[in-house]
C-alpha positions as CSV (number, residue, x, y, z in Angstrom):
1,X,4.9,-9.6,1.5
2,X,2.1,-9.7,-1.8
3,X,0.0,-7.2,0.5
4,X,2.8,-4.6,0.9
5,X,3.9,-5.0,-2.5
6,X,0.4,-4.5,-4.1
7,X,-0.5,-1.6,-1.5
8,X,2.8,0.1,-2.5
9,X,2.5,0.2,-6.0
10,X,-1.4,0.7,-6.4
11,X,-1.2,4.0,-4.1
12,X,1.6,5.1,-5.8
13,X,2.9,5.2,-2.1
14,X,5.5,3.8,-3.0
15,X,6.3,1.8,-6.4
16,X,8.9,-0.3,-7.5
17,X,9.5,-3.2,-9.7
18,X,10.8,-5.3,-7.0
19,X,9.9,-6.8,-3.8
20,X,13.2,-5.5,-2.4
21,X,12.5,-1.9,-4.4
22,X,9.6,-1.2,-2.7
23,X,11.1,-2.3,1.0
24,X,13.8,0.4,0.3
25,X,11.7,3.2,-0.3
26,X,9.6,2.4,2.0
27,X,12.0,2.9,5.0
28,X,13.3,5.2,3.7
29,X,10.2,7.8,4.0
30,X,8.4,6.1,6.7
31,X,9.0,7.8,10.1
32,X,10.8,5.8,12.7
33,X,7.9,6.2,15.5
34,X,5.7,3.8,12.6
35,X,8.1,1.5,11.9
36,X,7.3,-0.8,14.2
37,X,3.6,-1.2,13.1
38,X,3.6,0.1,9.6
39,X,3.9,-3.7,8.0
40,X,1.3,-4.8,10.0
41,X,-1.2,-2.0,8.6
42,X,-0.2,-2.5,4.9
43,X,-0.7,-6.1,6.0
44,X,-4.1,-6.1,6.7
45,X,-4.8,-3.0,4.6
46,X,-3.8,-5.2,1.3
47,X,-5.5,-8.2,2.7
48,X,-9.3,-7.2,3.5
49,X,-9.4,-3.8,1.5
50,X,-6.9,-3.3,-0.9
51,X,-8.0,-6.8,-2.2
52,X,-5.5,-8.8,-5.4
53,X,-9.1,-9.3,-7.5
54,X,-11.8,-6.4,-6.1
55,X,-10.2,-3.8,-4.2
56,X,-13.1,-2.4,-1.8
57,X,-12.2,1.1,-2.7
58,X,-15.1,2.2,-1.6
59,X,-14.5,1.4,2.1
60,X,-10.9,2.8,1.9
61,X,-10.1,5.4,4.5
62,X,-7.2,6.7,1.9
63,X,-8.9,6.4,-1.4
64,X,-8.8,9.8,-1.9
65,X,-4.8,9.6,-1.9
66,X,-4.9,6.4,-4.0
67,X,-3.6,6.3,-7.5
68,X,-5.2,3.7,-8.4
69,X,-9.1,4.7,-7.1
70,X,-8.2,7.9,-9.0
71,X,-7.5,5.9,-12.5
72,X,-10.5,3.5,-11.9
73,X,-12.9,6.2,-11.6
């Protein structure tokens, strides 16, 4: 998914240059007991904060863990 992708890479949470990149690292550091919702939050995380055009950083609960918020300071 575009949301997952974005969220991984802009938080540095975890980056890759490939859709398939990014799905690999992050199962492989994402507890099992989250697995089952953990899409869904990046999900809806990319699409109505971590917006493509104007992220609302300012109304992110993890900005302060966020690559990106830190560079765009």
């Amino acid at each position: 998914d575009t949301h997952i992708f974005r969220v991984a890479n802009r938080t540095n949470l975890a980056p890759g240059n490939t859709v398939e990149a990014v799905e690999q690292r992050l199962l492989k550091f994402t507890p099992d007991e989250f697995r089952l919702n953990a899409h869904h939050w990046l999900i809806l995380h990319g699409r109505y904060i971590c917006q493509a055009r104007k992220p609302l950083c300012g109304q992110c609960g993890v900005s302060a863990y966020c690559d990106f918020y830190a560079q765009s300071k």
